[in-house]
C-alpha positions in Angstrom: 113.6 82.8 172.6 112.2 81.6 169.5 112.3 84.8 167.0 109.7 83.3 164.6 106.8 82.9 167.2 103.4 84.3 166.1 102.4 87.7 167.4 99.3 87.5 169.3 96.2 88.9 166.7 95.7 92.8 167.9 92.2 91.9 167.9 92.6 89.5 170.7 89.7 87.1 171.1 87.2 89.4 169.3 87.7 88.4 165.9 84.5 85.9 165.5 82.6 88.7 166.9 83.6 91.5 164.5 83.1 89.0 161.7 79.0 88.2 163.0 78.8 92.6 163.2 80.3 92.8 159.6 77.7 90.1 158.0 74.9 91.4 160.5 75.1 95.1 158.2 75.5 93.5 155.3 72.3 91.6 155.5 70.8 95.3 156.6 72.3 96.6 153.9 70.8 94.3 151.2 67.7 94.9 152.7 67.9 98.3 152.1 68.6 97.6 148.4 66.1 95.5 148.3 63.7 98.0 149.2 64.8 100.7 147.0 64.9 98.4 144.2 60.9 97.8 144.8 60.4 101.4 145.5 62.3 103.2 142.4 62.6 100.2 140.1 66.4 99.9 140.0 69.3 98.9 142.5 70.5 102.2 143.9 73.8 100.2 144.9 76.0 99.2 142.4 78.5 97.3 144.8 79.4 96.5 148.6 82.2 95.4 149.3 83.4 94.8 153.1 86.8 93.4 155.3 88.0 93.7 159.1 91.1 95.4 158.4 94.3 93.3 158.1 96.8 92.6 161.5 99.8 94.1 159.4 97.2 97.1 158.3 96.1 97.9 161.9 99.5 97.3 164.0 100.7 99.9 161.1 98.1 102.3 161.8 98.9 102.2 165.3 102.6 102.8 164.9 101.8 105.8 162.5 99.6 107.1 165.5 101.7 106.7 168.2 99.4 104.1 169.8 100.4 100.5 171.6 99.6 97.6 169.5 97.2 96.5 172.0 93.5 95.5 171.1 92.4 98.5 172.9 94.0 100.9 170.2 92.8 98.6 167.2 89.0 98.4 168.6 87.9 101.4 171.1 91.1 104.1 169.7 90.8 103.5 165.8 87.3 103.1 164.7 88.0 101.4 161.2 88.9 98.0 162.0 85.5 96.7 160.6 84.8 98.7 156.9 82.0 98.9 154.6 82.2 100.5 151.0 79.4 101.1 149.3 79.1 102.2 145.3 76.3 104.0 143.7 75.8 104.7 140.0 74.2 108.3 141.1 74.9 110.9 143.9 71.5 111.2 145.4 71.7 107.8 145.8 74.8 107.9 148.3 72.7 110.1 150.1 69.4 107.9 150.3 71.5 105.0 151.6 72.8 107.3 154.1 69.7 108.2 155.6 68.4 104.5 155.4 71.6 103.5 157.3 71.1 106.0 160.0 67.8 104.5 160.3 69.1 100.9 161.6 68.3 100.7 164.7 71.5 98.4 165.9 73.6 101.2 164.7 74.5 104.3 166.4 75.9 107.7 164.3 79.5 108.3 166.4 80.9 110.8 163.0 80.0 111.6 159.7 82.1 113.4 157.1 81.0 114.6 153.7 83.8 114.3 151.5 81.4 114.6 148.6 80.1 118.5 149.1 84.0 119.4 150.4 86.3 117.4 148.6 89.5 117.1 150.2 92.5 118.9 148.9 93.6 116.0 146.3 90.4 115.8 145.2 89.5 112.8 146.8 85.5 112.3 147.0 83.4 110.0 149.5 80.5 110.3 151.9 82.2 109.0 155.5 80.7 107.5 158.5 81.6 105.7 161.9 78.8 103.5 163.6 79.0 101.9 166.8 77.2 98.4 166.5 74.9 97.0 169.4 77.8 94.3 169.7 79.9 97.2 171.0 82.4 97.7 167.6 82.9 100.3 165.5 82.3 100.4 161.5 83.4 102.7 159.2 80.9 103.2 156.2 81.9 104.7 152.9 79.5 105.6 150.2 80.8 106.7 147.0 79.8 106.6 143.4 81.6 104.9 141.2 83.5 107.6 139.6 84.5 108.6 142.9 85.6 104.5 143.6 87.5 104.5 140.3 89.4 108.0 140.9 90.1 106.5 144.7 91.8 102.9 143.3 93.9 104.7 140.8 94.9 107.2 143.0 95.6 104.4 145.4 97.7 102.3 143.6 99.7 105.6 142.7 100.6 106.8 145.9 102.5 103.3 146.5 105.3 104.3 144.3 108.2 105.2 147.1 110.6 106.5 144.9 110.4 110.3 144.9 109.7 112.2 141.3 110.7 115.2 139.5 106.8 115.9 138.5 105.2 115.3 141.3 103.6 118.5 142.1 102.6 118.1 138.2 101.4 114.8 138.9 99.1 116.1 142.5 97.3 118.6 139.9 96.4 116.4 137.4 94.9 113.9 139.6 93.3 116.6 141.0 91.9 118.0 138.1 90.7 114.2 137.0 88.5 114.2 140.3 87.0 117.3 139.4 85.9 116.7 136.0 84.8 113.2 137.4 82.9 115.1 140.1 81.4 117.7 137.1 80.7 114.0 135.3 78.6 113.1 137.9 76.3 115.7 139.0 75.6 116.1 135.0 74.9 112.3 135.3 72.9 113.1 137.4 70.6 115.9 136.0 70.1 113.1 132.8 69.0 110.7 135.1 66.2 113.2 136.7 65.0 114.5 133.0 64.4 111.2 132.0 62.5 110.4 135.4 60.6 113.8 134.5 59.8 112.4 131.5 58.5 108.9 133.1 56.0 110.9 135.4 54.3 112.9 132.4 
């Protein structure tokens, strides 16, 4: 038996389709900008960014979840093989995307989680859903700002580091304490951006 021959893709023959469902919301997507942008007078998003999650990615996921490697698992099971990230400059903003999104009419709401209002415990912030397409495949959306994007790559990266440390419970508070004050950063972003809109309308 030849030890180097390819693995089957997990996604089986389906890969053409998830790519057509993945450029399909992003065309609905920058329509939706596009209408903001005429309706407020700036581009609510300041980024998109998109990928059907990686072989080695989803077989992994699999095995951490006690699932076959089958395309079943990676497409009906797990509900992120197709992903969408979205970055505002402004939290009300994450939230006006979301209700435009829920307003596609290909897309059905399967879950949402709000991150954003209850952070989780390390302080990680985002704004979570799972649509199921008219195509049949699920898409995981997440909105963020972009302080919650930047604390979310850094801690990222960070987490990689295998080798156990002396300061690590040291290192979990900090990084917590970093989203916070982002989180604090933001909402008083926020409140600036409304007074000057306040005084706009006078």
């Amino acid at each position: 038996m030849d030890t180097n021959e390819t693995k089957a893709s997990i996604y089986g023959p389906h890969l053409p389709a998830m790519e057509r469902t993945m450029e399909e919301i992003l065309v609905r997507v920058e329509e939706i900008r596009e209408r903001l942008t005429k309706k407020y007078g700036s581009d609510p998003i300041e980024h998109c960014l998109s990928r059907i999650k990686s072989e080695e990615s989803m077989r992994e996921k699999c095995r951490r979840n006690g699932l076959p490697e089958t395309t079943e698992s990676a497409l009906s099971v797990c509900h992120d093989a197709i992903g969408v990230r979205i970055v505002c400059a402004f939290l009300d903003d994450v939230y006006i995307i979301r209700d435009y999104l829920k307003k596609i009419e290909t897309l059905t709401v399967v879950e949402e989680k709000d991150y954003i209002r209850r952070a989780k415990e390390n302080g990680y912030r985002s704004y979570h859903m799972i649509f199921k397409a008219e195509a049949g495949y699920y898409v995981e959306v997440q909105l963020r700002t972009i302080s919650m994007d930047t604390w979310a790559a850094l801690e990222h990266h960070m987490k990689y580091k295998k080798a156990e440390l002396a300061n690590e419970a040291l290192i979990v508070s900090e990084l917590k304490r970093c989203a916070d004050e982002l989180a604090s950063t933001d909402i008083s972003m926020q409140t600036i951006r409304q007074m000057i809109f306040s005084e706009d309308s006078k």
